[in-house]
Each structure stands twice: as C-alpha cells, then as structure tokens.
N, C-alpha and C positions, 0 to 999 in steps of 0.2 A: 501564390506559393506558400508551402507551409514546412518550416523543420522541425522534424521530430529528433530526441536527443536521449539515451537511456544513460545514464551513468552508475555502471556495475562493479561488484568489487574487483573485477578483473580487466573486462572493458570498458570505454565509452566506445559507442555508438552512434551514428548520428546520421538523418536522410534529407534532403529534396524533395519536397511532395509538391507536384503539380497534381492536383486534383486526387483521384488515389493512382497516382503512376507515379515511380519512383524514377526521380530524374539523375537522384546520385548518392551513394551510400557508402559509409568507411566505418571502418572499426578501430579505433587508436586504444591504446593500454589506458589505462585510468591514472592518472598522474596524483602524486602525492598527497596535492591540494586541492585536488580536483579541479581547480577550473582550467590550471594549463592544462587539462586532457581534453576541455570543451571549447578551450580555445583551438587546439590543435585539430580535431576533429572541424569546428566549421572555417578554418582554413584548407583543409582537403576537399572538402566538399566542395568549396571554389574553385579548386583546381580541378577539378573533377567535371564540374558543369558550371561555369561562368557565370552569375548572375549578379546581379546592382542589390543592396542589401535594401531600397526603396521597393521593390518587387516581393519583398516579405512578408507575409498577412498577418504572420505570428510564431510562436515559438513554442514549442510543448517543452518541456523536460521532465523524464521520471527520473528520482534519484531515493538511493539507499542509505545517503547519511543520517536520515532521523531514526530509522530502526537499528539500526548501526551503534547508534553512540546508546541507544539502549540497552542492549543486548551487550555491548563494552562496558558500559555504567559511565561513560566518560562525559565531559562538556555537558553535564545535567545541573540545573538550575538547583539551589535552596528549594525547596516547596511548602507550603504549607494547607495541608486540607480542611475543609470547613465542613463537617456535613452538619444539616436541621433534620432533627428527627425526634430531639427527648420530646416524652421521657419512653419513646420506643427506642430502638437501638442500640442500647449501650451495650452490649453485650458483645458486639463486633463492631472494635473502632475501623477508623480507616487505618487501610493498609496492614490487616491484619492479615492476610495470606500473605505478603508479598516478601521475596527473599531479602534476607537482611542487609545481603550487601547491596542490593540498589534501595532499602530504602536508607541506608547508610550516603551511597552516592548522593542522593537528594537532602539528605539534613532531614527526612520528612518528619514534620510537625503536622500531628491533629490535634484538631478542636472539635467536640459536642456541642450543638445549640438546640433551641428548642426551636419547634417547627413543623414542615412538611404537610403531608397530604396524603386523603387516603386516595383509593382508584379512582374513586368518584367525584372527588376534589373535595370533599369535608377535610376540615380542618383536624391535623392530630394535636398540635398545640399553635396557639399563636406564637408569632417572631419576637423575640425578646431582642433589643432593639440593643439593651445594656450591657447584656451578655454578648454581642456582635463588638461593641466597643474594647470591653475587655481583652476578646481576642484580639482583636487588632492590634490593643498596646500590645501585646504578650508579640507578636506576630513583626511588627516594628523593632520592637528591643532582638530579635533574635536577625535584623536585617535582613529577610526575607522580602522577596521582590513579587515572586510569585505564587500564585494563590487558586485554589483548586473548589469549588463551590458546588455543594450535592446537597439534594434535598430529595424526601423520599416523594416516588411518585410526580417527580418534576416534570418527566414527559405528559404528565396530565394536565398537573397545573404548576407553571414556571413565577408565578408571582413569588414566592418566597425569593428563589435565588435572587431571581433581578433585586429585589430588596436588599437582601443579603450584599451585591455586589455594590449596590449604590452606599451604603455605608462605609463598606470596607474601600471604596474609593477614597470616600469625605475624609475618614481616619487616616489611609494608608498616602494619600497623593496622587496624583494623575500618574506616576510612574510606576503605579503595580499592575502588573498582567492579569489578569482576572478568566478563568477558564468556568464555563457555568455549565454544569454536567445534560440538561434537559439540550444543548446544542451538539453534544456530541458523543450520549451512549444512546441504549436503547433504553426498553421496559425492564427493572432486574436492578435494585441497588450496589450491590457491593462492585457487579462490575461494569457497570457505568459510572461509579465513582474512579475506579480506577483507572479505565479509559481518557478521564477529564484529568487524576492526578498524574498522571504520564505524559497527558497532554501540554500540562502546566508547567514540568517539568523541563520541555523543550521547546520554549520560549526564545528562551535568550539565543538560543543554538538557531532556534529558526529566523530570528532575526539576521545573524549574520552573513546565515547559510545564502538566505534570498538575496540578501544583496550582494555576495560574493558570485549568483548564477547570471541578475543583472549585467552585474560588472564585465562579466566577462562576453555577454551577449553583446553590450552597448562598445564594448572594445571592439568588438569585429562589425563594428559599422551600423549594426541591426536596428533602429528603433520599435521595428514591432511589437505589439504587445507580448507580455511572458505568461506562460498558464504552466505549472505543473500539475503531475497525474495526482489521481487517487484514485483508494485502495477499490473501487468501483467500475476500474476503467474509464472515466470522464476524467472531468477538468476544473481545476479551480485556478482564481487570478491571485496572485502575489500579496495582496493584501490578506487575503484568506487563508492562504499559506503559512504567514504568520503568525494568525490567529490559533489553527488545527494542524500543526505540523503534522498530529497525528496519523490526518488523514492520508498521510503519504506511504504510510507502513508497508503495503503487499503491492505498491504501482510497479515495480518493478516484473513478478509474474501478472501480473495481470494485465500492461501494453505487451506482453509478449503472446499471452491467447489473441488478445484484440487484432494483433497483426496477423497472428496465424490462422485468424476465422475471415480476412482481408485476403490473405495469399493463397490460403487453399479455394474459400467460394465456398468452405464448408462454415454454418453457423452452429452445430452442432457435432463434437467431437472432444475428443481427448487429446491434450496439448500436455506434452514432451521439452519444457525448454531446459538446456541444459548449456548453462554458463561456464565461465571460468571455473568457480568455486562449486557450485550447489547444483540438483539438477530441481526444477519446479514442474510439480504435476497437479494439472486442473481440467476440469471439466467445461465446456463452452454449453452454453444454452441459450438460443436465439440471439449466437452473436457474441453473447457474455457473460462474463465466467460467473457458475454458481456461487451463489453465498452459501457463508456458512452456515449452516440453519441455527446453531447455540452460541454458546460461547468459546472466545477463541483464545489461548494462552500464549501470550507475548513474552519472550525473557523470563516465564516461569507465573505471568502476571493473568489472572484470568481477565478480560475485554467484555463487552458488545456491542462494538461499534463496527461499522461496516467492515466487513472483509470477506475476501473469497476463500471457496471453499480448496486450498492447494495443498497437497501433500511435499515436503522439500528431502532432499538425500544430497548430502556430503558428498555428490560427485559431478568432478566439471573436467575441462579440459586441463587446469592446472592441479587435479589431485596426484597426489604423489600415492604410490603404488611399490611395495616390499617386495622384495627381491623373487620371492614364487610367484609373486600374481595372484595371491589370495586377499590382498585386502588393498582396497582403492577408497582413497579416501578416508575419513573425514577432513585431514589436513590437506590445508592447498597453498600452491603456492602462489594464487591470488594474481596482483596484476606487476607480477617478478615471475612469471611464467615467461617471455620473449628475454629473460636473461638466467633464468635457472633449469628450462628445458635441456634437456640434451641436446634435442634436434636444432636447439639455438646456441651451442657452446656453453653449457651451463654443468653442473654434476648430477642435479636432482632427476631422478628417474618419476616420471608424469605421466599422467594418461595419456596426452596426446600425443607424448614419444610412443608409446603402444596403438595409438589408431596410425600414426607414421611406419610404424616396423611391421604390423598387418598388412599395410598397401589400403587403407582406408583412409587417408589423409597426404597430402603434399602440402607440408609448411614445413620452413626452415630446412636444414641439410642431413637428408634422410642417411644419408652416407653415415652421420655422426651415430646412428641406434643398428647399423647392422649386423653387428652380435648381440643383438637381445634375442633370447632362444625363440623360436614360432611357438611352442609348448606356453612358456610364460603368457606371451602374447593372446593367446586364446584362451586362457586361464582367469588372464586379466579380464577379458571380451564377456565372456563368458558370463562372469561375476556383475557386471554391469548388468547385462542384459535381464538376467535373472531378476535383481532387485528392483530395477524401473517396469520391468512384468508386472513383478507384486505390486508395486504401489499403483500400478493404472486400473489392476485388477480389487484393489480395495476403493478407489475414487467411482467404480461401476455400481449403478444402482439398480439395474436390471439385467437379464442376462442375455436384451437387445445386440446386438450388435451395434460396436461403436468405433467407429474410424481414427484414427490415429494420426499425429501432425507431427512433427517434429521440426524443431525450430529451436533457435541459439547456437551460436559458432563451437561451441563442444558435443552437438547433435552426430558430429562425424562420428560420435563414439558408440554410436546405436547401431543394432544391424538392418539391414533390408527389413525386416520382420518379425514380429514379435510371437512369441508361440501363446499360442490360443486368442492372437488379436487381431495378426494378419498384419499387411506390407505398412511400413510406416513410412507415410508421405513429407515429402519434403519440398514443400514447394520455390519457387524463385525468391530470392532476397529471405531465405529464413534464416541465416546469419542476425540479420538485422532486424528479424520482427519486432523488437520491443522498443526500435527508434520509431517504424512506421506503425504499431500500437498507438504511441504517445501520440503522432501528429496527425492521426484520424481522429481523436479521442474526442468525446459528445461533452454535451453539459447535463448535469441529473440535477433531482428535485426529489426528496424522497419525505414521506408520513411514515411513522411508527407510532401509534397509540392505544390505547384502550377505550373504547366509550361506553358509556350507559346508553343503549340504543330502546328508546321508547316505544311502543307495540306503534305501530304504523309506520314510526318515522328509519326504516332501516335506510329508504332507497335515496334520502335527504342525507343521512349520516354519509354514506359510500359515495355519492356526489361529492359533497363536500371534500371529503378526504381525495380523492382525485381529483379536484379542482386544486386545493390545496399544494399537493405536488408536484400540478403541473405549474404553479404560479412561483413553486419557489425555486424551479429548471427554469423559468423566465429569466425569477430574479437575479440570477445565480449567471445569464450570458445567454442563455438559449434562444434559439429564431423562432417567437411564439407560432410559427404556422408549421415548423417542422416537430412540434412536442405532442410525445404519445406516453402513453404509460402501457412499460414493459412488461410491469410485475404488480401482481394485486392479491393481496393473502387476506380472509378474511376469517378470523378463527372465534367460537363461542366458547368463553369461558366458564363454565356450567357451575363453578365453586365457588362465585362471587355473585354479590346480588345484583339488581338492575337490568337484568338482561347486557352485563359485560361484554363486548366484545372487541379483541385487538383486531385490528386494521392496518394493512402496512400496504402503501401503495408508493412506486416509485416510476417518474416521468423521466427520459431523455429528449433532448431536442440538439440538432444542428448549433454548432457554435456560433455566434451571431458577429461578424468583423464588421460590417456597417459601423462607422465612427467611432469604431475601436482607436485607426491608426491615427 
C-alpha cells in the first residue's frame, strides 16, 4: 500500500493506494500549521478503510509551502551569492533582476570571483583561492548561514564550484548550507544562478518543513519511508528535499495531471485542476506534463530549473465573486472557505456558493444561497468558463484535437463542455487526483548539457548521455529494470565552435521499496 498526500492552500488531500486502485480518499481543510491537516486527513482514511500502519510501503507528499513562503517573501534564510566568472561578468551582478523586496527579504549579499568556464571547458580565469577567503570573512561578519555558488558554464564543467564550496566550507564551518548551481539550474547563467540563490534561500524553511511532515507521519503510527513530489511529477527522499526545496515548486499541479493521465486512461490531454484558490492548466504528454521549453518566472524571478509547462487563474472553489457576477476571483478565501462560504453559514459570497445555487454542486446547506438571483449565477458560470477556454486554448500547440480532464474538488465549477474543445471529462476520484498523482509518482534521472561532439563520435556522445540519466533515476531510488528514457532532445548549436551540441535526456523508473522499509 501506498499514501498519497497533496497539501493545498485550501485543501489536504490524502488516498490508499493499493496498487493503482484507490482503497480510500478524503479531503480535510488545510490547518494552520499544516500538519494537523495531515494528521487529520490520515486518521480519516483509517476510518475510511482499516489498515495496520506496518502494511505501508511509503508515503508521497506534494506540498506548497516552499513556493508559498517565496512568493510571501516570509521564513527566507540570509543569502549570500557567490558567482566565478571575472574578469567576464561584472556587468550583471547577482540578483540583478530580481524585485527588491525579496531580495530585501533575503539580506542578499553578492560576491565576484574569478573563475568559470567556457562551453567547451577552457578555463576563463583560474580560481583565486584568496579572494574565496575574503568573501567568506566578509560572508561570516554578516552571519549569513547560507550560501548560493554559480560558476559560468558549470553544467559543463562543475570543478570550480565544488572548489569554491570546499573552501567556503573550511572558512564558513560544517554548518553553512552550500547550494551549487551546476545541481540545480540548466545551461543559461543568470537564471540558473537564481534558481540555486532561491534555492539557498529555503534551506532553513526546508529543514523544518521536512521534519514537521515526518513528525506528523511517524505520529500516525507510519514508519514507511517519506518521498516528496517534484516539480517533474516523480519523487525525491527527504534528504534531498532538504537539499533542493526548490525542487518542489509546481508538484502541486503536476500530481494533479499525473492523477488525471491515471483516472481518465488518457496519457495525452489537457488537464483542468481547479483548487480552492487557483485553477492550474497543463498539457499531458505520454503521461506527463510538458516542460517548459525556456525559462520560467517565479515571484517575479526568472528560473531554469525544471518545471512544467502550466498556465494558473485566480479561480477556485473559495474565490469570492461581487455582487453582479462580473468578477470571480483573484481573492480567495483559501482554507476559511467551510467557515466563510454561505452555503456553510459564513457572509462571504464564493464560487462554490454559485456552483451550489446553479444546481451544480451539493455541499453544505443550499437552502442558505436561495436568493442569489439565476442571472448573477450564470453570469458568474459564464465568466469562468470563458477564461479557462482561453487558457486551454493558449496551452494548444496544434489545432489537433485535444481532450479535456477535469479534476480538483472546485472542477464542479466547470460546465459539461467547453466551446470549441468539447465534453470535459471527469473521471472517478478527480476530487483527489493530486493525492493519487503524488502516490503513483516515478523516480527521474535527467542530463542537460552541451558537448563538443567530435566528427565520428556523436553515437558514443548520445549513449553516454542516456546512460548517464538512466544511472542517476537508479541513483536517485529507481527499479534499474523498470528505467526507460522518456525524453531526449538533441539540439546543434551552429554559433559555437566544436561542433556544440546541447543534449538533454531524461530517464523514469518504478520506485524501488525493496529494503526501503
């Protein structure tokens, strides 16, 4: 058995997975502190279907607190960035896009070193060893813990940072977090630096977060191992978590495709989730969800680390909706929706008081919305429908025809049919796809590089890079007999010498529980 667990800004979620058959599913409000929501949710589920918590293989959780406290500016770490690159780059320190107030929220401190690499791994300058020291004091007097490390061209060749981090160790103490940008952006300096200084930044936040999801698992009896999502649809183990909070950013829509390419049978489709708060719109492709092909702006910050390609709208079940019905959303009223709804004795007028006084909805006491005019109501309906048209019809890249899912407990709010896309499916348990997302979810292994490919040796280069992939979906938990690679892009860079060419290959495999428990 496997539980999957989504924790949203409105709901927790949480399933029973016997194999892929859902043995028991609930939906509790999201509690303050979050874990009493996750504790309360896997007490229901035992009441729900009885099971001995030894009987547990493991435990998924996607959760939205690290994007959250970004996008808040709140519980963010000091920072401080390091990038190697003089005597090229000084022209765009770190953090020079990024909005003042988070880099205010962070303290962010940069430092210039000398360093780096070009595509092909020549050296732009050697590592000044002294000038690493300097920073350090400079980085210590300001009591900063965490520390953000970019070098140009790392994903080619990572020897500088690891240097870089082995120093600022020896200087700083065994107790700085060290984030090293070649582990967690792509090809693209400025925002793989940022990707790494965000990363760095929710550290201390992820430390706590994980033993607070622990705690609350090993309360309700569980020993099984914990994985949280990432932004990929697979899985990472708790240790890793710590490491790449980052990498948890977009898991919330993305175990919600995963569940929805499970419930319908469809691996290919357009997926409709629409939460308390927000509604998420993504494309499926062989299962799961497109990436983004560029880059991707976080809290105002451009990225290029993994994420899917999803469009989001300020509309859920808890948006609050003005008195015509002209304007739903962007405010919600989150997970104070079961006590500021109408239809639950509350004042605030909601969306899902409006899918209740249509007759598309039975929750809470319909009696409480029966003077909300049918006019308003349809007005409301109407406005929805229109805007998650447009965005499913900008998420299209051809003018194929392309099936439509709908899934998440504010989905009530959608009609039978979308004009110009046809019936929008709703399969069994779509309430819950982003708990049984989580508790299906694979293990990945991914390459992103550039290489100098030599005139014969391409078919050695491409091996390698997918061997490579599929060794680090091994390392990473996978069942080496169940790992294939999904995805394999291999692009010529015509503007760079060597015969350039980037390479991205990424491997999935089965989760491996053998001596997990």
């Amino acid at each position: 058995m496997r539980i999957g667990i989504d924790v949203g800004g409105t709901n927790t979620d949480a399933v029973l997975m016997e194999g892929n058959t859902v043995a028991a599913a609930v939906k509790r409000s999201t509690s303050d502190d979050v874990t009493t929501g996750i504790v309360s949710a896997l007490a229901s589920l035992q009441e729900q279907r009885a099971f001995h918590p030894d009987e547990v293989d493991a435990v998924m959780i996607g959760t939205t607190h690290f994007i959250n406290a970004l996008v808040e500016g709140r519980n963010l770490a000091p920072t401080a960035a390091v990038r190697l690159g003089l005597p090229a780059t000084a022209s765009l320190p770190p953090m020079v896009d990024w909005p003042q107030r988070l880099v205010k929220a962070i303290s962010g401190a940069a430092y210039l070193a000398h360093g780096g690499h070009e595509f092909d791994g020549r050296q732009i300058s050697p590592i000044d060893r002294d000038e690493l020291r300097r920073h350090a004091e400079d980085i210590r007097a300001r009591g900063i813990k965490s520390v953000a490390i970019s070098s140009v061209f790392s994903p080619i060749n990572a020897d500088f940072e690891k240097e870089a981090a082995a120093i600022l160790r020896e200087e700083l103490g065994p107790d700085v977090a060290l984030s090293l940008s070649h582990e967690i952006g792509r090809i693209g300096l400025l925002e793989r630096e940022n990707a790494t200084i965000i990363n760095a930044s929710l550290r201390d936040l992820a430390n706590h977060i994980v033993d607070g999801l622990a705690k609350s698992v090993v309360g309700a009896g569980i020993a099984a191992p914990l994985f949280l999502s990432q932004n990929d649809g697979t899985l990472m183990d708790v240790e890793f978590a710590r490491q790449y909070p980052v990498a948890t950013f977009a898991s919330g829509p993305t175990n919600s495709m995963r569940g929805a390419a499970v419930l319908s049978g469809l691996d290919t489709c357009a997926v409709i989730d629409v939460g308390g708060t927000t509604s998420d719109i993504g494309v499926l492709n062989g299962g799961f969800p497109r990436e983004a092909g560029g880059e991707v702006a976080i809290a105002g910050i451009r990225t290029n680390f993994r994420m899917p390609d999803v469009l989001s709208l300020g509309i859920g079940g808890g948006s609050k909706v003005d008195d015509a019905g002209t304007q739903v959303g962007p405010e919600s009223v989150g997970y104070r929706l079961t006590r500021e709804a109408l239809v639950f004795g509350g004042s605030t007028l909601t969306a899902t008081d409006i899918a209740v006084a249509a007759g598309r909805a039975d929750v809470g006491d319909k009696s409480l919305v029966a003077h909300i005019n049918p006019e308003l109501a349809r007005t409301a309906l109407k406005q929805i429908a229109e805007r998650v048209t447009d965005t499913v019809e900008r998420m299209r890249t051809s003018a194929e025809p392309l099936p439509v899912v709908g899934v998440g407990g504010g989905s009530i709010l959608l009609p039978d049919e979308l004009a110009g896309l046809g019936a929008v499916r709703r399969p069994e348990h779509y309430a819950v796809a982003n708990a049984i997302g989580a508790a299906i979810a694979q293990v990945s292994g991914e390459v992103d590089r550039v290489y100098a490919v030599s005139d014969g040796q391409r078919d050695r280069v491409v091996a390698e890079a997918r061997q490579e992939a599929m060794d680090r979906a091994i390392a990473a938990g996978a069942d080496p007999s169940s790992v294939a690679i999904i995805d394999f892009d291999e692009v010529p860079i015509p503007y760079l010498p060597g015969n350039a060419t980037r390479i991205r290959a990424k491997a999935v495999g089965d989760l491996s529980l053998g001596g997990l428990k």
